[in-house]
ZAGU-65779 format. One record per atom (N, C-alpha, C): residue number from 0; residue in one letter; atom name; x, z, y. Coordinates in Angstrom, 3 decimals. Last residue first. Example, Ala and Ser with C-alpha at 12.3 -4.5 7.8 and 13.67 -1.06 7.14 Angstrom:
2
[pt 1, S, N, [12.850, 7.080, -2.250]]
[pt 1, S, CA, [13.670, 7.140, -1.060]]
[pt 1, S, C, [12.900, 7.870, 0.030]]
[pt 0, A, N, [13.190, 7.800, -5.690]]
[pt 0, A, CA, [12.300, 7.800, -4.500]]
[pt 0, A, C, [13.200, 7.800, -3.300]]
//
This chain:
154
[pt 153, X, N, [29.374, -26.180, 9.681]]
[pt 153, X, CA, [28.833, -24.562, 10.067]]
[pt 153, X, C, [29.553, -23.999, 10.205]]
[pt 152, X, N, [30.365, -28.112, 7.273]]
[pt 152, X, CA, [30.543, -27.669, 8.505]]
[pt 152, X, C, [30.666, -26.635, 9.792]]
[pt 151, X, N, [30.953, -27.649, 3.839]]
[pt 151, X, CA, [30.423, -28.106, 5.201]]
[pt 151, X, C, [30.783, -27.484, 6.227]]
[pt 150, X, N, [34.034, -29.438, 2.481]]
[pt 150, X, CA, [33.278, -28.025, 2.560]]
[pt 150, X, C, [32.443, -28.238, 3.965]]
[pt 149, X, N, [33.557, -32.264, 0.169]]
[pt 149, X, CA, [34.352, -31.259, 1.332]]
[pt 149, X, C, [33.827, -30.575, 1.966]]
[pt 148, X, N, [32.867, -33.365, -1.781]]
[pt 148, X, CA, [33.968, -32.559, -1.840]]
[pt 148, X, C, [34.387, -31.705, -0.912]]
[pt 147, X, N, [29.940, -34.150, -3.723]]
[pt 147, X, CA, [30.358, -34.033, -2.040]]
[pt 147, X, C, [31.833, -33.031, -2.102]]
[pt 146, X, N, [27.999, -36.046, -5.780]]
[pt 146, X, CA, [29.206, -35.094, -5.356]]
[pt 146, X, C, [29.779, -34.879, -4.108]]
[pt 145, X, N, [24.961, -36.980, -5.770]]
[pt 145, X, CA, [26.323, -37.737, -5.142]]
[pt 145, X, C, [27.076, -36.450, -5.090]]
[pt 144, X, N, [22.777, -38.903, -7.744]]
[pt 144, X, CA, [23.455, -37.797, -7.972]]
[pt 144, X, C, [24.859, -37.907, -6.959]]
[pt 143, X, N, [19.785, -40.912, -7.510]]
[pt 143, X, CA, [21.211, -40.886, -7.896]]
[pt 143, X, C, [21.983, -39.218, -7.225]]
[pt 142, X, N, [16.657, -41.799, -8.932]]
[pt 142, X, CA, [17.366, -41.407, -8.231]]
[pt 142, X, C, [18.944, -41.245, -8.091]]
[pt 141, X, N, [14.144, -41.887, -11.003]]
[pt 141, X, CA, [15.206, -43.287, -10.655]]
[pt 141, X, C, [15.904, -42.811, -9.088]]
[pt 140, X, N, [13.661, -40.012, -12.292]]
[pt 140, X, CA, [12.837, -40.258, -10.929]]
[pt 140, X, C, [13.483, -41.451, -10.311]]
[pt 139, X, N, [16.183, -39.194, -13.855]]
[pt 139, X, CA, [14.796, -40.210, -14.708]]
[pt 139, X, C, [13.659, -40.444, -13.856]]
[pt 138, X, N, [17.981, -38.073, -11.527]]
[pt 138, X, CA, [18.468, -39.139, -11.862]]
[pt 138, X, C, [16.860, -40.248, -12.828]]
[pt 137, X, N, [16.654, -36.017, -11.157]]
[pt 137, X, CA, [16.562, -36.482, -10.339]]
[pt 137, X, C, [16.989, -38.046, -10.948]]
[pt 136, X, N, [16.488, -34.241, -14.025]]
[pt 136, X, CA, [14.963, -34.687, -13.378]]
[pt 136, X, C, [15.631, -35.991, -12.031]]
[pt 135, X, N, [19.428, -34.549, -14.273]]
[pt 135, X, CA, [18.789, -35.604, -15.392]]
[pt 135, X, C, [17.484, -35.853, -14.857]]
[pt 134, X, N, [20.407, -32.526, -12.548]]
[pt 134, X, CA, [21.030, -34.196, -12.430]]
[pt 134, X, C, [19.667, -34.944, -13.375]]
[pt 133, X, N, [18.978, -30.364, -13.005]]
[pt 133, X, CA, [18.517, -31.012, -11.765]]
[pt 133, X, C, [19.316, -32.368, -11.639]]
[pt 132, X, N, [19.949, -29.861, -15.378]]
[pt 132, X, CA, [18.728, -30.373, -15.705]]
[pt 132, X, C, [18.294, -30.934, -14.464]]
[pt 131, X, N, [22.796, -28.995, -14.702]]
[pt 131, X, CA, [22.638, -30.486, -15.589]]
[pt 131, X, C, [21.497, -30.841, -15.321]]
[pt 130, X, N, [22.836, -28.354, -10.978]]
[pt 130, X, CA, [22.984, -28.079, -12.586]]
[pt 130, X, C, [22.824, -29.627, -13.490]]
[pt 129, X, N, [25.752, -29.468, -8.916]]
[pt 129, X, CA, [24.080, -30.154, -9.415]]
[pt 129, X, C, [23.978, -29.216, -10.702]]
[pt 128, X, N, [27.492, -29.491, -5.843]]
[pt 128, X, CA, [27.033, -29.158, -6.956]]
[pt 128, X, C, [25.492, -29.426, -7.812]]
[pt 127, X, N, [27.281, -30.533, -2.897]]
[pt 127, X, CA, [28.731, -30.108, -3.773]]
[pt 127, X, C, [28.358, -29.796, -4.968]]
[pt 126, X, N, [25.468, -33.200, -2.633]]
[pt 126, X, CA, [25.365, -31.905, -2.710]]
[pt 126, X, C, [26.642, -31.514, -3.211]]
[pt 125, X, N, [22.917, -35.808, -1.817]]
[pt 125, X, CA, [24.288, -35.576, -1.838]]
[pt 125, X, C, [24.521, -33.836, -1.776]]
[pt 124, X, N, [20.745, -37.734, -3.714]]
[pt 124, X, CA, [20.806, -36.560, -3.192]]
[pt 124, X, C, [22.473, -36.424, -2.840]]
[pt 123, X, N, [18.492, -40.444, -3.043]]
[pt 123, X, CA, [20.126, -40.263, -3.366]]
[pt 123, X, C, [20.228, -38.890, -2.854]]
[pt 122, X, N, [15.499, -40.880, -4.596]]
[pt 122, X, CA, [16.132, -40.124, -3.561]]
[pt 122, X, C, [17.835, -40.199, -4.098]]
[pt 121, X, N, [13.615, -42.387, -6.265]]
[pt 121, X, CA, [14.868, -42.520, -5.571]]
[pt 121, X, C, [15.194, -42.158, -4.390]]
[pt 120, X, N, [10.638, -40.530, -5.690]]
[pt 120, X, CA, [11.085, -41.208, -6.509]]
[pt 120, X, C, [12.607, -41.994, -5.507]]
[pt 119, X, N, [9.324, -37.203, -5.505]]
[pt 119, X, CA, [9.792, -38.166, -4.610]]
[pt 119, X, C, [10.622, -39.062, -5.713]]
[pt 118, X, N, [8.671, -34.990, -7.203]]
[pt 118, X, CA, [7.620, -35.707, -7.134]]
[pt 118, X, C, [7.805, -37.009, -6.534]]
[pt 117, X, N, [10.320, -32.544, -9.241]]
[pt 117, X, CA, [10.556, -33.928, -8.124]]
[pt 117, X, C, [9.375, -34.780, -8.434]]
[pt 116, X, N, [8.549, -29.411, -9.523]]
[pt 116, X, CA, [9.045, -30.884, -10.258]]
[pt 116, X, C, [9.515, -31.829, -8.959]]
[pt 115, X, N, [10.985, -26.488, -10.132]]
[pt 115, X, CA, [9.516, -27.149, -9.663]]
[pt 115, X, C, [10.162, -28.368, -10.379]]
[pt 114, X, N, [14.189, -26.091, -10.363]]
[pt 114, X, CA, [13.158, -25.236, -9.967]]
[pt 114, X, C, [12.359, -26.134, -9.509]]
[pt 113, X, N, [17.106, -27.016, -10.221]]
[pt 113, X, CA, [16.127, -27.388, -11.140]]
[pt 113, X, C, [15.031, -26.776, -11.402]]
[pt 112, X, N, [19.135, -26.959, -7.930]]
[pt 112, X, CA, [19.009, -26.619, -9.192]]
[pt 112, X, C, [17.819, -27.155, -9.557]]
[pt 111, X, N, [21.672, -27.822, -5.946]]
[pt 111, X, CA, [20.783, -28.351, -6.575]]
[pt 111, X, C, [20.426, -27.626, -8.123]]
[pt 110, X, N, [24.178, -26.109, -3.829]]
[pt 110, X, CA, [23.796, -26.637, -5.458]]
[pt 110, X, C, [22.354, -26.702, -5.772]]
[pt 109, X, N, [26.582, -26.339, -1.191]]
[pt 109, X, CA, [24.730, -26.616, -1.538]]
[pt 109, X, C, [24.873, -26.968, -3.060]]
[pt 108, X, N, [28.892, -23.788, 0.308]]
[pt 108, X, CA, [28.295, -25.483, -0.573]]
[pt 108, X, C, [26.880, -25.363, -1.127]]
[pt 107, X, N, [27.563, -22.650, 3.465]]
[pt 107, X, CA, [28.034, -22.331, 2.186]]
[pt 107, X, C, [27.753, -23.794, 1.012]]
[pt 106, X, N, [26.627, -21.611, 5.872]]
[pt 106, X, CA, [28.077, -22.661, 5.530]]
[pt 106, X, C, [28.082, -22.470, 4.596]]
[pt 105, X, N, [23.016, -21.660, 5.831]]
[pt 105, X, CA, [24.479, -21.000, 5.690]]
[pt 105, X, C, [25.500, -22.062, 5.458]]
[pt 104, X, N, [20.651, -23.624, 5.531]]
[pt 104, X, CA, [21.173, -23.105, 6.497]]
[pt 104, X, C, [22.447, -22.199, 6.479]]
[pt 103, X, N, [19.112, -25.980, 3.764]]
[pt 103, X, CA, [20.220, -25.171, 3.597]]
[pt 103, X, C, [20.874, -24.637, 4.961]]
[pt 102, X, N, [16.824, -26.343, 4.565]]
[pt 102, X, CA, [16.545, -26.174, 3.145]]
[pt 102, X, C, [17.924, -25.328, 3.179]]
[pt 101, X, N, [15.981, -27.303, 7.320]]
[pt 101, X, CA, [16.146, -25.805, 7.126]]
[pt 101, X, C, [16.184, -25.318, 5.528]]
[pt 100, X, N, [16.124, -29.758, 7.545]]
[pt 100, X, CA, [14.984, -29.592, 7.021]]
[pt 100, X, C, [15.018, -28.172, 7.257]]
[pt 99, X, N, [18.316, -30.154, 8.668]]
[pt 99, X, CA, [17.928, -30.528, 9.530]]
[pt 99, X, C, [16.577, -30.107, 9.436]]
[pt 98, X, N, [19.988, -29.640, 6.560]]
[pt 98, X, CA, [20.278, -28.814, 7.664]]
[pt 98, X, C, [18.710, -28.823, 8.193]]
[pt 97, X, N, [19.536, -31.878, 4.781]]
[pt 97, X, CA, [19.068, -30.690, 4.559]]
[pt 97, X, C, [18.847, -29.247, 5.409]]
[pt 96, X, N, [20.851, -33.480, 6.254]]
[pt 96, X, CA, [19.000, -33.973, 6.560]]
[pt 96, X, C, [18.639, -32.400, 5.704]]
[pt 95, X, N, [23.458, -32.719, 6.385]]
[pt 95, X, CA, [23.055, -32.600, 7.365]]
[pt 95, X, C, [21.536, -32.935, 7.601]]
[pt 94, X, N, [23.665, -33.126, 3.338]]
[pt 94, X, CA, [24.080, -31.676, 3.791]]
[pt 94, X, C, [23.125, -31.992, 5.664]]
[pt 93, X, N, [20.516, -36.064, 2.478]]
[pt 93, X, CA, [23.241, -34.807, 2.505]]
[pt 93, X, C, [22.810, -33.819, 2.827]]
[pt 92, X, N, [19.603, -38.161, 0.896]]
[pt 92, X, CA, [19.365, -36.788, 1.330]]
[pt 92, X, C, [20.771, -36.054, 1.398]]
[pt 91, X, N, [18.044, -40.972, 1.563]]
[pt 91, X, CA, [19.195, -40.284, 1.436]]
[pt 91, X, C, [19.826, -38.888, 1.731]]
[pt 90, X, N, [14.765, -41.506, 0.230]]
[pt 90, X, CA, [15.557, -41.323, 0.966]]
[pt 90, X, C, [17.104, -41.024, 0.429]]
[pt 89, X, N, [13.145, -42.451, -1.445]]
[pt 89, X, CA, [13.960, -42.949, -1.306]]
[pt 89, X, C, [14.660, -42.952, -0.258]]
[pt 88, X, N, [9.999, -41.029, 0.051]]
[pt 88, X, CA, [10.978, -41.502, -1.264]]
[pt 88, X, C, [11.841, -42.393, -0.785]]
[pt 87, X, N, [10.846, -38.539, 1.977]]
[pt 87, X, CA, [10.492, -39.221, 1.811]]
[pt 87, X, C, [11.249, -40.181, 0.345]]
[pt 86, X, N, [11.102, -34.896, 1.402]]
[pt 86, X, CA, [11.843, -36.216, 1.735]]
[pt 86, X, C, [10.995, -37.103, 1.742]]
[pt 85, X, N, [10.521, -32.391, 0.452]]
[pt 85, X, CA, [10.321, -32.549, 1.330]]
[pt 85, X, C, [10.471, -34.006, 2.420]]
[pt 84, X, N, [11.266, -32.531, -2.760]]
[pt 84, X, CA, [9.767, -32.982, -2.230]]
[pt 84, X, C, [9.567, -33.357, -0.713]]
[pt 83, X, N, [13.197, -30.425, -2.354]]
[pt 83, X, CA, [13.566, -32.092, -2.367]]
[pt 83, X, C, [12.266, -33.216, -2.007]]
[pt 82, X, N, [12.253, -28.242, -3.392]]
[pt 82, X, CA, [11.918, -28.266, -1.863]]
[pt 82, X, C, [12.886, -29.790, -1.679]]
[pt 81, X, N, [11.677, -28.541, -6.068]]
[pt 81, X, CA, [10.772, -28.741, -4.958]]
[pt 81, X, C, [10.805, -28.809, -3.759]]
[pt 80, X, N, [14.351, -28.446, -6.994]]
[pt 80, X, CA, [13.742, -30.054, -6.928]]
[pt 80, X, C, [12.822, -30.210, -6.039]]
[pt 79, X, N, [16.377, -26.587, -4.300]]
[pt 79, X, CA, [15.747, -26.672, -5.545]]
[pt 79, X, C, [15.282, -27.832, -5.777]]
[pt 78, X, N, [19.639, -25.221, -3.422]]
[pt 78, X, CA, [18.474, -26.221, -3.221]]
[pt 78, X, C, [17.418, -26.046, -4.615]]
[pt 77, X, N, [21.101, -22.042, -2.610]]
[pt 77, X, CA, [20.349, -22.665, -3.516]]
[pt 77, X, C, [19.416, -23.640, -2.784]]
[pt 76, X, N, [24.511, -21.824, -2.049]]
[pt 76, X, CA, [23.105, -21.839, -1.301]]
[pt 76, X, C, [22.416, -22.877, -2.583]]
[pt 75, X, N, [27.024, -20.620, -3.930]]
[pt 75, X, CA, [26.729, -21.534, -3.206]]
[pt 75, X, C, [25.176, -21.039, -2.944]]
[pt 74, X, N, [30.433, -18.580, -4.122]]
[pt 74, X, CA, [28.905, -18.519, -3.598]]
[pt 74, X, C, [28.418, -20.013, -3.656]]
[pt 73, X, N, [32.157, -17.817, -6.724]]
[pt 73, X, CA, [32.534, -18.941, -5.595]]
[pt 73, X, C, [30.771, -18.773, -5.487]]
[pt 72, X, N, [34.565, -14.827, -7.732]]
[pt 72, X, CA, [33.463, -16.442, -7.729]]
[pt 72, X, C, [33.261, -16.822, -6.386]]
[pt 71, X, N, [36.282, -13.407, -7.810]]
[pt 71, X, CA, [36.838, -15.236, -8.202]]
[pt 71, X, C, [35.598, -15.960, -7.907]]
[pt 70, X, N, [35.165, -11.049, -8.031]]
[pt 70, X, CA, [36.580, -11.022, -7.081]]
[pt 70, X, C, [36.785, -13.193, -6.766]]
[pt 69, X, N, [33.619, -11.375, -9.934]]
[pt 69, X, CA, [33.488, -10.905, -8.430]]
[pt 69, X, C, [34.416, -11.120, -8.084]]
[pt 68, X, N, [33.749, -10.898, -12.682]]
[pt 68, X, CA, [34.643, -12.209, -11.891]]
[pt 68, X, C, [33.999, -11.773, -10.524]]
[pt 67, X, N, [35.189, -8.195, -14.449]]
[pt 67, X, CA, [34.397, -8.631, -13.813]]
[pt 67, X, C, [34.887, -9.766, -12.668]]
[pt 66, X, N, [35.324, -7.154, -18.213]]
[pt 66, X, CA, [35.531, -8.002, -16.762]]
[pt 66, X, C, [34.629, -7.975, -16.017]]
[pt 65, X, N, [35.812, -4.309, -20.414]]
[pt 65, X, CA, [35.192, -5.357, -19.982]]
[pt 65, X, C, [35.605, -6.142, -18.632]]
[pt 64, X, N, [35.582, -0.339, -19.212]]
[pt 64, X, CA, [35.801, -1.640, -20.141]]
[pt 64, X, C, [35.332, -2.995, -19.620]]
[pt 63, X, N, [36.851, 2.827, -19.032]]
[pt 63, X, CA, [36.047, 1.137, -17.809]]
[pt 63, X, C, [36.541, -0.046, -18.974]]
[pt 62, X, N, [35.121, 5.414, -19.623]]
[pt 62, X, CA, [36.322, 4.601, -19.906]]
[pt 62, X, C, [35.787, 3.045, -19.513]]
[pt 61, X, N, [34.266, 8.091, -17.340]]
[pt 61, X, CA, [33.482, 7.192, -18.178]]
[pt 61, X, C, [34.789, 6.082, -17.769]]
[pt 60, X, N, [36.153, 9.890, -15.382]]
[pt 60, X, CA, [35.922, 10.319, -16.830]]
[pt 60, X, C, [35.275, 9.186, -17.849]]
[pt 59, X, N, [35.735, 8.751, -13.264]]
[pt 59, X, CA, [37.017, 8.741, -13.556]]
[pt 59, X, C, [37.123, 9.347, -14.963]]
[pt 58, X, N, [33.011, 9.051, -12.222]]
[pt 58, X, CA, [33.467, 7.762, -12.292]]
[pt 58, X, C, [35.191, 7.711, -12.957]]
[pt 57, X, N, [32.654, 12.020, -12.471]]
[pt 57, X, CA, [31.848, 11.043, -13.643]]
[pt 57, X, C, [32.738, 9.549, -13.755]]
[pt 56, X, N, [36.103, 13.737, -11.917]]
[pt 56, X, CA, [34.740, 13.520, -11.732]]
[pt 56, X, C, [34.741, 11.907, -12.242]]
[pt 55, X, N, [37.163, 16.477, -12.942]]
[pt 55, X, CA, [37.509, 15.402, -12.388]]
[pt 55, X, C, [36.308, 14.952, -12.585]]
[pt 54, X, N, [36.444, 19.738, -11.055]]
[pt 54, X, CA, [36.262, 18.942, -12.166]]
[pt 54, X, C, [36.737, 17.407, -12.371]]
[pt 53, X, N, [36.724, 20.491, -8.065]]
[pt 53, X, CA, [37.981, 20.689, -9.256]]
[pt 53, X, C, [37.730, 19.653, -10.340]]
[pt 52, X, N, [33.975, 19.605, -7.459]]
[pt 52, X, CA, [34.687, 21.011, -7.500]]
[pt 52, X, C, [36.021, 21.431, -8.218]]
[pt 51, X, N, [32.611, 17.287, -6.916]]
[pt 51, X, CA, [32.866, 17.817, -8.367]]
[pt 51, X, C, [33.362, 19.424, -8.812]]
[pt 50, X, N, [31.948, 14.957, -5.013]]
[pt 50, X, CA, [31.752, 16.215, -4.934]]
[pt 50, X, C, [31.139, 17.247, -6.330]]
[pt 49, X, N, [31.411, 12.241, -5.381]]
[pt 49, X, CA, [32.944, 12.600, -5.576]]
[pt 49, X, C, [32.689, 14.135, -5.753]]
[pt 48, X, N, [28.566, 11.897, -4.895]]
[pt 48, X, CA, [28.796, 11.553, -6.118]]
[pt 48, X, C, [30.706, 12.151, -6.571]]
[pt 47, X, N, [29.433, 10.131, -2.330]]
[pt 47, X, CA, [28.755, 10.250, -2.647]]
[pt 47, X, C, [28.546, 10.633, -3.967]]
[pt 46, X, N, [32.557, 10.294, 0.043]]
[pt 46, X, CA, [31.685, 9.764, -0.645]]
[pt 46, X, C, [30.533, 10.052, -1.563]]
[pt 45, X, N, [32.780, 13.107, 2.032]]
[pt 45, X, CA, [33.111, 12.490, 1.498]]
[pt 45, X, C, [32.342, 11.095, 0.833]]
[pt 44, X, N, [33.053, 14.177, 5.268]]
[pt 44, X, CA, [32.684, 14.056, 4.045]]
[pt 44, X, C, [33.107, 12.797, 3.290]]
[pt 43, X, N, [34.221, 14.191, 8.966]]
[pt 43, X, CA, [34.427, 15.080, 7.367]]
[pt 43, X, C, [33.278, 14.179, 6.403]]
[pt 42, X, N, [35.132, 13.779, 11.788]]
[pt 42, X, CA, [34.996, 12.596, 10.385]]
[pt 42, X, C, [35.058, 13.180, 9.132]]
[pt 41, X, N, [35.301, 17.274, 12.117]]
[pt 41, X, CA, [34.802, 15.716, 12.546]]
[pt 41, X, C, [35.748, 15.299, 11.855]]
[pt 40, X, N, [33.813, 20.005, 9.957]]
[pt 40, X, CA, [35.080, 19.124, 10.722]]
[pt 40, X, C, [34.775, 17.624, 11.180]]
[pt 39, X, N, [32.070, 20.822, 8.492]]
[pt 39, X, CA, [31.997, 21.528, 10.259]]
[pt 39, X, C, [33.410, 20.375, 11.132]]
[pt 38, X, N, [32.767, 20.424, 6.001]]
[pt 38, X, CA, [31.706, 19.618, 6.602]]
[pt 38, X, C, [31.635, 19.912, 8.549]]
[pt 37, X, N, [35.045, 22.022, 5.161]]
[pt 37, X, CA, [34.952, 20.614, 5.196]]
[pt 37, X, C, [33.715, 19.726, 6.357]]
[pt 36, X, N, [35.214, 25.283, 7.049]]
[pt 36, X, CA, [34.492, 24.147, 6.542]]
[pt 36, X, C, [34.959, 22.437, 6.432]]
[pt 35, X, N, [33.287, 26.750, 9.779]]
[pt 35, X, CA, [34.642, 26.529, 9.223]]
[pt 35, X, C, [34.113, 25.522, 8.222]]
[pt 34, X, N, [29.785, 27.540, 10.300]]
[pt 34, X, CA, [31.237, 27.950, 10.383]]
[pt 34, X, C, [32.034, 27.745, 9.590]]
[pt 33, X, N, [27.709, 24.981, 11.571]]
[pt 33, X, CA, [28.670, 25.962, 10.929]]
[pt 33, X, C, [29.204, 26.163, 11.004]]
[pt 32, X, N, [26.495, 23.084, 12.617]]
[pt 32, X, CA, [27.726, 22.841, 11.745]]
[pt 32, X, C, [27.820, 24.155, 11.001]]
[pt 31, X, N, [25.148, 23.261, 15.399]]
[pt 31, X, CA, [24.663, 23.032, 14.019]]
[pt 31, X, C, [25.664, 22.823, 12.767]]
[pt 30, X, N, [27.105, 23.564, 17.498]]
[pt 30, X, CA, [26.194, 22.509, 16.945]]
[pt 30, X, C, [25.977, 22.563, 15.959]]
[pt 29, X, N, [28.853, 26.138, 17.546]]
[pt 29, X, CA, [28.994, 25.325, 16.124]]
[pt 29, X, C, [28.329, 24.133, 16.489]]
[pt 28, X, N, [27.839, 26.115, 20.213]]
[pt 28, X, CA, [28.840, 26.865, 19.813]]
[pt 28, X, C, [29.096, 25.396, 18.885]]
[pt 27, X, N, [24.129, 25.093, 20.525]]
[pt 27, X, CA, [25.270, 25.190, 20.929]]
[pt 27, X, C, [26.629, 25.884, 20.334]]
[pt 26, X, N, [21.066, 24.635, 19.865]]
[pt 26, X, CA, [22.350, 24.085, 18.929]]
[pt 26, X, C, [24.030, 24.170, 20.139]]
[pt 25, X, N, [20.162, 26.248, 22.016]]
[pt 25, X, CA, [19.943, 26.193, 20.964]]
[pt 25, X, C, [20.721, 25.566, 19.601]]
[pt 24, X, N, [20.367, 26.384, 24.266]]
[pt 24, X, CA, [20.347, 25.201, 24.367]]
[pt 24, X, C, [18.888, 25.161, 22.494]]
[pt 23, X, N, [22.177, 28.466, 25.183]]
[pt 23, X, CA, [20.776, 28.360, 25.651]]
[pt 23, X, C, [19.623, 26.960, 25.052]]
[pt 22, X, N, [24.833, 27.701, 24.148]]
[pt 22, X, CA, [23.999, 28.289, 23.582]]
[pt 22, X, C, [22.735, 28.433, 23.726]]
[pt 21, X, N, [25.961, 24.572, 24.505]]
[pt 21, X, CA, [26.027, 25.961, 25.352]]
[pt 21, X, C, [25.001, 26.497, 24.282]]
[pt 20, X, N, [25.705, 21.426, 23.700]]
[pt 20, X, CA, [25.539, 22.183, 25.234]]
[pt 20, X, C, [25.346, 23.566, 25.668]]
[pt 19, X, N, [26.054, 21.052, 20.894]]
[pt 19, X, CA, [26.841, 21.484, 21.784]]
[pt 19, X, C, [26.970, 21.404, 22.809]]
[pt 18, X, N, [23.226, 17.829, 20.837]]
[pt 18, X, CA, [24.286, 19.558, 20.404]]
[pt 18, X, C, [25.516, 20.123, 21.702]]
[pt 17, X, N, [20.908, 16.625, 21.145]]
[pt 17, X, CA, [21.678, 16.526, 21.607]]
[pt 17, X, C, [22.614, 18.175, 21.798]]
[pt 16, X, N, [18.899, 14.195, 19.791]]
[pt 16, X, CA, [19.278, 15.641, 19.672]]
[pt 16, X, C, [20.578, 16.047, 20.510]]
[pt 15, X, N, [17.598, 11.511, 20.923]]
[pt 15, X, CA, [18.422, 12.319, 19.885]]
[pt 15, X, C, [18.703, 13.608, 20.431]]
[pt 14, X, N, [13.983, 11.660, 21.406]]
[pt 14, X, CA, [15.415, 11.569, 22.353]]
[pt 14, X, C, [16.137, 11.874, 20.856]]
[pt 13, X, N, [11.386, 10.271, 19.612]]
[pt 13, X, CA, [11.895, 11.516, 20.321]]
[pt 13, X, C, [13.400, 11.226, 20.398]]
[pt 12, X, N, [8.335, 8.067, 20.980]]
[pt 12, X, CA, [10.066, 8.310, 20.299]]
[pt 12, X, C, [10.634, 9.487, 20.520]]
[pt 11, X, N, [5.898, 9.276, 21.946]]
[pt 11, X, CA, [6.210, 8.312, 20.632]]
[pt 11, X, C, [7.582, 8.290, 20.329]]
[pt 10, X, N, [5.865, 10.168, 24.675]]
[pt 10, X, CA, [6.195, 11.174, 23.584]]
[pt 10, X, C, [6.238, 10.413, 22.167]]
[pt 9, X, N, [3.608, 8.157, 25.768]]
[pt 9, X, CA, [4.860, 9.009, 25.895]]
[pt 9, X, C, [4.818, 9.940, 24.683]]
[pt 8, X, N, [3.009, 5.342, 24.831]]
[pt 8, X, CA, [2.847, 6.102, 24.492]]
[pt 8, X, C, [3.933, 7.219, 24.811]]
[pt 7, X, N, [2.918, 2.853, 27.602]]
[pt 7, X, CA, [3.580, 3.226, 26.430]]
[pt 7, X, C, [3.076, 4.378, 26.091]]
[pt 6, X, N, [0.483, 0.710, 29.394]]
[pt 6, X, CA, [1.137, 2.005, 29.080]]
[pt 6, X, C, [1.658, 2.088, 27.617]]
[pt 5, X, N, [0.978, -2.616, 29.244]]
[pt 5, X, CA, [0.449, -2.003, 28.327]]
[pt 5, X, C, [1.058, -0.286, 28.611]]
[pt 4, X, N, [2.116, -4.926, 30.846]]
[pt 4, X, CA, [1.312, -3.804, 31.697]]
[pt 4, X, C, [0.374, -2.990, 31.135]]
[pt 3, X, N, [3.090, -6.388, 29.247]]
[pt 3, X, CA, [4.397, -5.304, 29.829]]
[pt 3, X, C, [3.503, -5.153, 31.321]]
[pt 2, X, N, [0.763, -8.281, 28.498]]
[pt 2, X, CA, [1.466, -7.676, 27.506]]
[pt 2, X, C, [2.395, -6.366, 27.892]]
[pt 1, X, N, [-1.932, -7.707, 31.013]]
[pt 1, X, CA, [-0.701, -8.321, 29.859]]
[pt 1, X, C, [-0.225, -7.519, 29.194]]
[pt 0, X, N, [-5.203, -7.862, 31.723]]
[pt 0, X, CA, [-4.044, -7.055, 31.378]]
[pt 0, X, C, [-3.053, -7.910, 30.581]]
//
């Protein structure tokens, strides 16, 4: 027997529902809606939490203080020291041997952080970004630190 000469289980998925076919049907007239109504109307409701009744409501009553940089920040893909392990020593490690490893797969700039230990000794890492402590473990592994300016590829 194979795999797509396995009988399916009938009756394991049930069909969607299917309204307003007449009354015999059972959800016919209204489909299940009701009568009249915000909600009986197509593309009706609202957001979640808005439904106050007149009252002005929680999110417009609690006073908004403080910043937020969402709007300004800047994403990057996390490398770490351990998964730098994956190299040989003294290799030259960029954006495209990281590709190649599956360490960084999104278009997004690569920052080196400082998670586990570097066990690989002079590795030249190349990365748009380094914290401090992942410059100083890579750099006292007698390694070097390479800034990369221009946005990858992907």
């Amino acid at each position: 027997m194979r795999l797509h000469e396995i009988p399916g289980d009938s009756g394991l998925r049930r069909g969607p529902k299917r309204v307003g076919r007449g009354h015999g049907s059972g959800s016919g007239k209204t489909a299940g809606r009701g009568h009249k109504g915000q909600q009986s109307r197509a593309g009706a409701g609202r957001a979640q939490g808005n439904k106050e009744g007149g009252q002005m409501p929680l999110v417009r009553r609690v006073p908004k203080r403080g910043f937020t940089n969402a709007p300004f920040r800047r994403p990057h893909q996390v490398v770490t020291l351990r998964a730098l392990n994956r190299f040989e020593e003294g290799a030259s490690v960029d954006l495209g041997a990281m590709r190649a490893r599956r360490l960084a797969r999104r278009p997004l700039p690569v920052k080196v952080l400082a998670t586990g230990e570097l066990e690989r000794r002079g590795l030249t890492v190349h990365a748009n970004a380094f914290s401090a402590a992942a410059r100083e473990a890579i750099e006292a592994a007698g390694g070097t630190c390479v800034i990369v300016t221009d946005k990858p590829t992907d």
